[in-house]
TORKEDREN-266850 format. One record per residue (C-alpha): residue number from 1; residue in three letters; x, y, z. Coordinates in nm, 2 decimals, decimal comma, always signed. Layout:
# residues N
NUMAR / n / res / c1 / c2 / c3
NUMAR / NUM / ALA / X / Y / Z
...
This chain:
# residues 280
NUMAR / n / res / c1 / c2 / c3
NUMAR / 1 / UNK / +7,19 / +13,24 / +8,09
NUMAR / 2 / UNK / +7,39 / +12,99 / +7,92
NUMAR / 3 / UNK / +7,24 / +12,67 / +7,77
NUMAR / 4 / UNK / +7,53 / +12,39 / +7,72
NUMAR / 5 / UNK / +7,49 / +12,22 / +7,44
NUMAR / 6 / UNK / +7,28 / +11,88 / +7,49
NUMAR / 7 / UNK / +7,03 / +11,63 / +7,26
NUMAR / 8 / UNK / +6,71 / +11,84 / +7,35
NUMAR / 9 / UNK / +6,54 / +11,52 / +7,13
NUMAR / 10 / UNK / +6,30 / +11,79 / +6,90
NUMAR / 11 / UNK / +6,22 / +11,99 / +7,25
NUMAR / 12 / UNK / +6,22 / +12,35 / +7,27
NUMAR / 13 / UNK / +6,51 / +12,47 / +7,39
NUMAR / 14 / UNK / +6,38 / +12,78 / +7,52
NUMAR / 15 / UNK / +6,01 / +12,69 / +7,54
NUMAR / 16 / UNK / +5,70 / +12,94 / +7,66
NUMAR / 17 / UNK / +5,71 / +13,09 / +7,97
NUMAR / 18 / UNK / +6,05 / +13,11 / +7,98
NUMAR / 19 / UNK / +6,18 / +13,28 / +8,25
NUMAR / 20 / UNK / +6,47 / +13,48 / +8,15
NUMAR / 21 / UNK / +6,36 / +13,58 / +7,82
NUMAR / 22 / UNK / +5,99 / +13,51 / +7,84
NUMAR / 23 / UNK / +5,92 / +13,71 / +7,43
NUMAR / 24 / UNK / +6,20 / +13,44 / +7,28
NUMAR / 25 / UNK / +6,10 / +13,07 / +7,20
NUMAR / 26 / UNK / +6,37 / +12,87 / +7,04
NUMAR / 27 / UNK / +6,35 / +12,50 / +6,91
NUMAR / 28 / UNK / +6,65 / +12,27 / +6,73
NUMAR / 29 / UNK / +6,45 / +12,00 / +6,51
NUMAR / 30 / UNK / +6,69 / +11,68 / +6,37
NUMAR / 31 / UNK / +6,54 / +11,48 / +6,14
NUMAR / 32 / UNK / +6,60 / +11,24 / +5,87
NUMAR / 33 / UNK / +6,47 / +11,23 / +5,53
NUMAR / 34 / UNK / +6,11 / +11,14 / +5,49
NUMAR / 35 / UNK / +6,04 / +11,26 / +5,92
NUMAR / 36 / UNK / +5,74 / +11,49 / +6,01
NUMAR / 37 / UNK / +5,78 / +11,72 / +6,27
NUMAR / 38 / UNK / +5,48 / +11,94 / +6,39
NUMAR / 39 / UNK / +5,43 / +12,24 / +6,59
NUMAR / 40 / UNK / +5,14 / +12,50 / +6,72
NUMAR / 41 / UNK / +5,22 / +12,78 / +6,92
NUMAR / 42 / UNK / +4,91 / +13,00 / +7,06
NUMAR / 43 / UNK / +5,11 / +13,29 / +7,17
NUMAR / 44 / UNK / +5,37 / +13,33 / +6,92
NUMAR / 45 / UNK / +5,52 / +13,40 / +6,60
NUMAR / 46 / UNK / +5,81 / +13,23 / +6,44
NUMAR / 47 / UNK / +6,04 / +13,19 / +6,19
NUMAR / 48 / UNK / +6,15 / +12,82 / +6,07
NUMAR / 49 / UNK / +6,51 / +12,85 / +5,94
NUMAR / 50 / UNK / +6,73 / +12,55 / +5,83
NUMAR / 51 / UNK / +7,07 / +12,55 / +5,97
NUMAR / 52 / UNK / +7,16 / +12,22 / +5,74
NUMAR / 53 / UNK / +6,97 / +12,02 / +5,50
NUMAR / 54 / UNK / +6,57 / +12,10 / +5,34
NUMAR / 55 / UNK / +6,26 / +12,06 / +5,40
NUMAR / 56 / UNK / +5,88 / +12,11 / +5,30
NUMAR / 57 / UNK / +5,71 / +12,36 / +5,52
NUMAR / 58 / UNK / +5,32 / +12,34 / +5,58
NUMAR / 59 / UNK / +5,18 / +12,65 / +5,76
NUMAR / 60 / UNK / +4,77 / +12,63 / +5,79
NUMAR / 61 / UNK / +4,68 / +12,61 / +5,41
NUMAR / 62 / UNK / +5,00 / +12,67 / +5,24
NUMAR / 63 / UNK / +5,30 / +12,49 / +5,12
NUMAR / 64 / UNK / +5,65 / +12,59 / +5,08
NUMAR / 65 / UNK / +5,91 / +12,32 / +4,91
NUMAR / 66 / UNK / +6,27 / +12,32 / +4,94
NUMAR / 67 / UNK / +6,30 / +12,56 / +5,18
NUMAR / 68 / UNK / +6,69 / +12,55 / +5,27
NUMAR / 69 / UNK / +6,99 / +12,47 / +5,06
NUMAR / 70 / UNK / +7,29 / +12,45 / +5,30
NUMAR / 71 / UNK / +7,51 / +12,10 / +5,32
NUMAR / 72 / UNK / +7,76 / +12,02 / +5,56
NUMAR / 73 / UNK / +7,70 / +12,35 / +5,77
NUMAR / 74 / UNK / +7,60 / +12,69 / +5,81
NUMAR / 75 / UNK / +7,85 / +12,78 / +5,58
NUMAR / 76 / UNK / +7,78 / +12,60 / +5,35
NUMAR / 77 / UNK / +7,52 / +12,83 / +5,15
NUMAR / 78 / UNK / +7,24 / +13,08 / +5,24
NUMAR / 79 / UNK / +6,99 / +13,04 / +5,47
NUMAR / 80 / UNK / +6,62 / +13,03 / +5,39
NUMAR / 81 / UNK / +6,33 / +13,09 / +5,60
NUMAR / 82 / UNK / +5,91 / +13,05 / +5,64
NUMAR / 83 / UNK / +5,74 / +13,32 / +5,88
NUMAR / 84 / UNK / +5,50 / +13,12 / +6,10
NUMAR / 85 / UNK / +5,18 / +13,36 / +6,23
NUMAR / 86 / UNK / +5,06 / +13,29 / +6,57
NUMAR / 87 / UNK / +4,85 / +13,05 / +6,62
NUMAR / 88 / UNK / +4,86 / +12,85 / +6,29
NUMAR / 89 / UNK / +4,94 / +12,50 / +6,28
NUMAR / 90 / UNK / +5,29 / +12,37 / +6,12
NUMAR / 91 / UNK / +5,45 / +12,06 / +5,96
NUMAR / 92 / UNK / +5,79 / +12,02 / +5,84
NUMAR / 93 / UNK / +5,90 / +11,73 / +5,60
NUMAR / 94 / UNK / +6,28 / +11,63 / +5,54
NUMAR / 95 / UNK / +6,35 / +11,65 / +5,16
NUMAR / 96 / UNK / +6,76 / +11,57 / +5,27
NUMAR / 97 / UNK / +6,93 / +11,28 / +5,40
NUMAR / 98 / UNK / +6,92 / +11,54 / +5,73
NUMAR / 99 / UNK / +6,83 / +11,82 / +5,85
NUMAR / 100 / UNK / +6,89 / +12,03 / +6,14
NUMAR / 101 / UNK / +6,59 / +12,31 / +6,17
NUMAR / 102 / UNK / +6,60 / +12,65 / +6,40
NUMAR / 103 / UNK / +6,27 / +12,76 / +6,51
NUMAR / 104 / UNK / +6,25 / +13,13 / +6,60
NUMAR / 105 / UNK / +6,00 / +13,25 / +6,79
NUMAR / 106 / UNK / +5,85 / +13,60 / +6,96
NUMAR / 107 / UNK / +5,57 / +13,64 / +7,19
NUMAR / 108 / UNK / +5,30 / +13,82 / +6,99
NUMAR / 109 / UNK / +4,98 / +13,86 / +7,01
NUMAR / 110 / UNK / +4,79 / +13,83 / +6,64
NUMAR / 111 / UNK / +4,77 / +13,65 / +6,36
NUMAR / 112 / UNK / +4,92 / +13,78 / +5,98
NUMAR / 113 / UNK / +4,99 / +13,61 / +5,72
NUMAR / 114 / UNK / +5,28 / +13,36 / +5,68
NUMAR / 115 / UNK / +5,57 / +13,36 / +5,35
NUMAR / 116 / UNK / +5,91 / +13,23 / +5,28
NUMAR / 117 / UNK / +6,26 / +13,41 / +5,27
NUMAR / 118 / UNK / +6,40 / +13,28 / +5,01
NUMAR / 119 / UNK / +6,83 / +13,32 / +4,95
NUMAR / 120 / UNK / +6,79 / +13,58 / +4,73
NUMAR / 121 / UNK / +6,56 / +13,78 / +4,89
NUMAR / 122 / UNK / +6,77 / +13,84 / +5,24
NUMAR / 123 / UNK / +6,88 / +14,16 / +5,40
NUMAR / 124 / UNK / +7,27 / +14,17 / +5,38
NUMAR / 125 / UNK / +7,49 / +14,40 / +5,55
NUMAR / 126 / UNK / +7,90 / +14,37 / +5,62
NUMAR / 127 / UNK / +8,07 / +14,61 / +5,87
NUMAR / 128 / UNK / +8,34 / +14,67 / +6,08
NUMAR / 129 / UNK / +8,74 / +14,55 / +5,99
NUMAR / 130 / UNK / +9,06 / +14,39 / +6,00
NUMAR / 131 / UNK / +9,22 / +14,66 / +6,20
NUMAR / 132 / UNK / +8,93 / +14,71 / +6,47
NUMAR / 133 / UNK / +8,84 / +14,35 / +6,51
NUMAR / 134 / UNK / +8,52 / +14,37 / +6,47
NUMAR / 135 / UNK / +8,48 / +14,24 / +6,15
NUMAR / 136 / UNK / +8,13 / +14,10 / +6,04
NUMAR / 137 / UNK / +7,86 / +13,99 / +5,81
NUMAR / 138 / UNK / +7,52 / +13,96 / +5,93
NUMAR / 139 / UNK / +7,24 / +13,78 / +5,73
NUMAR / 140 / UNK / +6,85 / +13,91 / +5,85
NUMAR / 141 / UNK / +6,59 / +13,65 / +5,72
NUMAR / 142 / UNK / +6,33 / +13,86 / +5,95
NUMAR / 143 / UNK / +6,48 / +14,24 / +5,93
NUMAR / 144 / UNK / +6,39 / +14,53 / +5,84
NUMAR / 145 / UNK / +6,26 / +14,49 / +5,49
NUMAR / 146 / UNK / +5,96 / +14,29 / +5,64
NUMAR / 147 / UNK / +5,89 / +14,53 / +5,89
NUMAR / 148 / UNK / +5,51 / +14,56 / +5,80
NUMAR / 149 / UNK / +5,43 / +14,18 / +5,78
NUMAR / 150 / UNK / +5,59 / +14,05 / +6,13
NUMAR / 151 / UNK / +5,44 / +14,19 / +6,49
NUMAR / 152 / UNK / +5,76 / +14,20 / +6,69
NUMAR / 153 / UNK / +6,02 / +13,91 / +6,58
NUMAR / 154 / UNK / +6,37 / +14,02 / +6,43
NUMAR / 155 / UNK / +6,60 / +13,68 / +6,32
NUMAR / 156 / UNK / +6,93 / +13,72 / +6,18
NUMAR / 157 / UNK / +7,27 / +13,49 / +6,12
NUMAR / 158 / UNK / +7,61 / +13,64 / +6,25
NUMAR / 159 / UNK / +7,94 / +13,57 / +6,11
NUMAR / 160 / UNK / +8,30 / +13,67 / +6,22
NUMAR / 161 / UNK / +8,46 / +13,76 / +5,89
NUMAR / 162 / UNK / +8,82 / +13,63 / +5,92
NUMAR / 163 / UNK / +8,89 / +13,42 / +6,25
NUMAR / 164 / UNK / +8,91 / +13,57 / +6,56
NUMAR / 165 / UNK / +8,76 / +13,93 / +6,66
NUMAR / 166 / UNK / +8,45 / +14,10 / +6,92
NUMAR / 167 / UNK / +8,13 / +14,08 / +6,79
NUMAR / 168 / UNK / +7,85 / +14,33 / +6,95
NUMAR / 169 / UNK / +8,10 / +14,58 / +7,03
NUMAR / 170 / UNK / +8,06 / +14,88 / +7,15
NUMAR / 171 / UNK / +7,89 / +14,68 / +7,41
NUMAR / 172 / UNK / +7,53 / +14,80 / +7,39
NUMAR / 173 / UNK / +7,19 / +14,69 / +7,58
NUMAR / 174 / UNK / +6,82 / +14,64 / +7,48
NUMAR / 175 / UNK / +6,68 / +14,57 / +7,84
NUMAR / 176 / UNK / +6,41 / +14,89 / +7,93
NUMAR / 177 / UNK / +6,17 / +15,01 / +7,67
NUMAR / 178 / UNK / +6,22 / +15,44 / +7,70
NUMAR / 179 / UNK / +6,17 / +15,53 / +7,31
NUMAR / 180 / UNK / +6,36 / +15,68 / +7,10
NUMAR / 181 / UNK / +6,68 / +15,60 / +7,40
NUMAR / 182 / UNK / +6,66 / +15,21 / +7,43
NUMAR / 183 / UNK / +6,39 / +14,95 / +7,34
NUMAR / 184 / UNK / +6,34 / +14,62 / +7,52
NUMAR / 185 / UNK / +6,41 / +14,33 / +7,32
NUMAR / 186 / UNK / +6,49 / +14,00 / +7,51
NUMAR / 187 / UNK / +6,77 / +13,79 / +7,29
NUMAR / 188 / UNK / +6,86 / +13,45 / +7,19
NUMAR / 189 / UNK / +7,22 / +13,34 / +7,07
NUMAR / 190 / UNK / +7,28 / +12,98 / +6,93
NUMAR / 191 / UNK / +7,67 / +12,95 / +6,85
NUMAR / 192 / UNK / +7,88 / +12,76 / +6,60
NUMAR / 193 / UNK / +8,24 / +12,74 / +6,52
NUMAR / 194 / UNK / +8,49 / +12,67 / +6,25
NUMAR / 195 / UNK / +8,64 / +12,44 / +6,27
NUMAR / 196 / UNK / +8,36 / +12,27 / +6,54
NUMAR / 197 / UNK / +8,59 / +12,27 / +6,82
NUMAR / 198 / UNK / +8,62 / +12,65 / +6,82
NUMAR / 199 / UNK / +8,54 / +12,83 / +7,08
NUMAR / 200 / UNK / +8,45 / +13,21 / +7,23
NUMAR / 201 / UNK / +8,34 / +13,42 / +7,52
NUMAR / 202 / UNK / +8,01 / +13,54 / +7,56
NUMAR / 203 / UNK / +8,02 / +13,86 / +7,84
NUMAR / 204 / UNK / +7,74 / +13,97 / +8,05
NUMAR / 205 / UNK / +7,76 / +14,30 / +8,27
NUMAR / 206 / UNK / +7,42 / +14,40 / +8,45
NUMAR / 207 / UNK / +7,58 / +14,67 / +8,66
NUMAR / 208 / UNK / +7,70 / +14,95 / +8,49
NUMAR / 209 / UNK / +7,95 / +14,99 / +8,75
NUMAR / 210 / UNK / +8,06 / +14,59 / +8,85
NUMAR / 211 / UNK / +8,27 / +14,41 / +8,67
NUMAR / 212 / UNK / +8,05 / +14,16 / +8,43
NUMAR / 213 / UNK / +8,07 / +13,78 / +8,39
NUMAR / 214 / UNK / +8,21 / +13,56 / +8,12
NUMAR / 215 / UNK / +8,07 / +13,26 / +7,96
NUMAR / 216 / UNK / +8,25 / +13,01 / +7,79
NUMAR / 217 / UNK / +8,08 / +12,95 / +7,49
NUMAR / 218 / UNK / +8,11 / +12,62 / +7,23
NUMAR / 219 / UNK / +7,96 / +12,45 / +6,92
NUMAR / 220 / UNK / +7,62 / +12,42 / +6,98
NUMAR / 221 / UNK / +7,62 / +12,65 / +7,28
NUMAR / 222 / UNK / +7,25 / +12,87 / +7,32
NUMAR / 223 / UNK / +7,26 / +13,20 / +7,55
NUMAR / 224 / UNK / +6,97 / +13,39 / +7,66
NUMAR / 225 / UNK / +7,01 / +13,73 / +7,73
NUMAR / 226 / UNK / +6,75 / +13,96 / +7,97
NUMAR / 227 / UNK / +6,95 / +14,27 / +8,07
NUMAR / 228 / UNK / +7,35 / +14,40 / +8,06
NUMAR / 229 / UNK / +7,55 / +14,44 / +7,81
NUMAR / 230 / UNK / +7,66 / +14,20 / +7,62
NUMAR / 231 / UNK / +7,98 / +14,17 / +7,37
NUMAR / 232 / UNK / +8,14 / +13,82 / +7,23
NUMAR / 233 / UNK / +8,48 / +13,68 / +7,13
NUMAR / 234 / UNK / +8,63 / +13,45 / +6,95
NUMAR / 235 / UNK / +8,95 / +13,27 / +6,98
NUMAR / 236 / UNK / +9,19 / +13,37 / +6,70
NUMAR / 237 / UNK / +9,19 / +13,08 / +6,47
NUMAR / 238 / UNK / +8,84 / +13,04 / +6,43
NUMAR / 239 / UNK / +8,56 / +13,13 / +6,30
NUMAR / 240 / UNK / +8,23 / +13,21 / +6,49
NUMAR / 241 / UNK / +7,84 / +13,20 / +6,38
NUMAR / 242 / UNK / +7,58 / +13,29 / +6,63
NUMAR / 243 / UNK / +7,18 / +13,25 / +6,53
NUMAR / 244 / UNK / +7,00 / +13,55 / +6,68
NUMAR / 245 / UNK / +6,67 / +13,56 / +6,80
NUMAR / 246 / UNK / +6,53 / +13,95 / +6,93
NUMAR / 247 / UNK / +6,17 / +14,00 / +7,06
NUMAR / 248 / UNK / +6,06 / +14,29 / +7,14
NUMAR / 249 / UNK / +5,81 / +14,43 / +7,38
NUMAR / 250 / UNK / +5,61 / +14,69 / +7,27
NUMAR / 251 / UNK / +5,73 / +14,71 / +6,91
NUMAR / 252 / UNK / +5,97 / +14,52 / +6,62
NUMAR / 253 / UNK / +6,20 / +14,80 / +6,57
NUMAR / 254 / UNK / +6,53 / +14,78 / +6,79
NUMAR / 255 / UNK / +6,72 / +15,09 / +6,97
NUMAR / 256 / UNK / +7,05 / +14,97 / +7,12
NUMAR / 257 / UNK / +7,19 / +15,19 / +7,38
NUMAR / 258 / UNK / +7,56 / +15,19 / +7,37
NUMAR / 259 / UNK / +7,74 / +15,19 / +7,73
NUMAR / 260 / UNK / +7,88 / +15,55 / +7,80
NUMAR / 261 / UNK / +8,20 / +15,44 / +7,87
NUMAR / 262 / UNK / +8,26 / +15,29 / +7,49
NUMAR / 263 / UNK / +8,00 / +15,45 / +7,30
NUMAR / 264 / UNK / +8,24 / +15,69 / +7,13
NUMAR / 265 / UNK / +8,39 / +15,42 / +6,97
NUMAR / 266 / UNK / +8,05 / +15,41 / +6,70
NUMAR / 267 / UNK / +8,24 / +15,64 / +6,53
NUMAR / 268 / UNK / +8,57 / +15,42 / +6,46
NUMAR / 269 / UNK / +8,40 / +15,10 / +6,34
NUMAR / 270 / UNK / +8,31 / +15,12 / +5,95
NUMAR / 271 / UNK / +7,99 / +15,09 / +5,85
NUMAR / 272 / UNK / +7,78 / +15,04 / +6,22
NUMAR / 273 / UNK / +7,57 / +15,28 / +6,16
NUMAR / 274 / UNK / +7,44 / +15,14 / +5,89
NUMAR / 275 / UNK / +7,42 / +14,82 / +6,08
NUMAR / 276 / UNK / +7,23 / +14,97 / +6,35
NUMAR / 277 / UNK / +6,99 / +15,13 / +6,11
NUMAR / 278 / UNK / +6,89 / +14,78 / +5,98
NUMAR / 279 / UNK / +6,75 / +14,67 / +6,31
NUMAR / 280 / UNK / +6,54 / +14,94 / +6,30
């Protein structure tokens, strides 16, 4: 399902209940320097992440300051994050002239304990190259190094290294939970592009043997994905970020099953496996 970008006014963009990814919650805040926003969500965990700017994060009890460092855009530095528990009530405070904040959430069912990601403390892994076009870095804030203080929320930040190239290639799927084959994760993308008027292709195929659809993707552009396979692309000339949001249903820990058709293709991409293993 894709989500056109639109003033959501500090609404969630994917909110509860859901009905195409019903374990994924996903909120854009805005606000100005000095601005409260507060939040409380029964059902799930989450992960506050700044996309732009700073802010002061209140979770029950405890305090984190200057939780975010990035200027102009998510290029613009390292992201920073504060794990929410469920059930445990939030306020965020703009330290910046602005700030745009990504809230993160999965459907979960107790309550741990909440902490901050702070830039040097995130999960880095670079893969693919020039000559395959699949060339990309990937930032977890919630990965696998956290693995025993989160129930079932993974959140990472994509990048196309260089402009142009596939992203999520060999198109893989996380739609029916049948451990150790295939896990089911429900998964939410929010795209940007540099420069902002970038663009990509987000495909879709449900039936392993139909032709899929393709979604025209833009600056701002949020896509919720339940079932298929699922590879992107971005026009050559620019670069693409996508925010990514995985739930899963019975457990944290993602297995992606590779279509058939392309799966050999694992073996030409360097340094995917290693990718892979990080999800895990």
């Amino acid at each position: 399902m894709h989500i056109a970008p639109y003033e959501n006014h500090n609404q969630a963009i994917v909110d509860v209940g859901n009905s195409t990814v019903p374990l994924n919650y996903f909120n854009i805040v805005k606000l100005k320097r000095g601005e409260l926003f507060e939040y409380r969500l029964e059902a799930f965990e989450t992960c506050i992440v700044p996309a732009t700017g700073t802010v002061d994060v209140q979770v029950g009890t405890m305090q984190f300051e200057g939780v975010g460092n990035r200027g102009s855009d998510v290029w613009d530095g390292e992201p920073e994050g504060v794990y929410v528990p469920t059930n445990l009530s939030v306020e965020l405070i703009c330290q910046s002239d602005r700030a745009e904040i990504f809230i993160a959430g999965a459907k979960y069912d107790k309550t741990l304990e909440p902490f901050a990601v702070r830039a040097d403390e995130l999960d880095l892994v670079q893969y693919g190259s020039d000559d395959t076009k699949t060339h990309r870095k990937i930032k977890h804030i919630l990965g696998q190094k956290y693995h025993d203080r989160v129930g079932r929320l993974l959140v990472s930040e994509l990048f196309t290294v260089g402009q142009g190239g596939w992203s999520g290639f060999p198109s893989h799927k996380h739609d029916t939970d049948r451990v150790p084959v295939e896990t089911r994760h429900d998964e939410t993308y929010n795209f940007r592009f540099k420069p902002n008027y970038g663009s990509g292709l987000q495909l879709l195929q449900k039936d392993e043997n139909s032709p899929g659809e393709a979604y025209h993707v833009v600056d701002g552009s949020t896509f919720c994905i339940d079932k298929g396979y699922h590879p992107s692309v971005v026009m050559p000339g620019y670069e693409m970020y996508y925010f990514t949001i995985l739930a899963g249903l019975s457990q944290r820990s993602l297995i992606q099953y590779f279509q058939p058709v392309h799966a050999s293709q694992v073996d030409t991409i360097p340094g995917i496996k290693d990718m892979i293993a990080k999800f895990k």
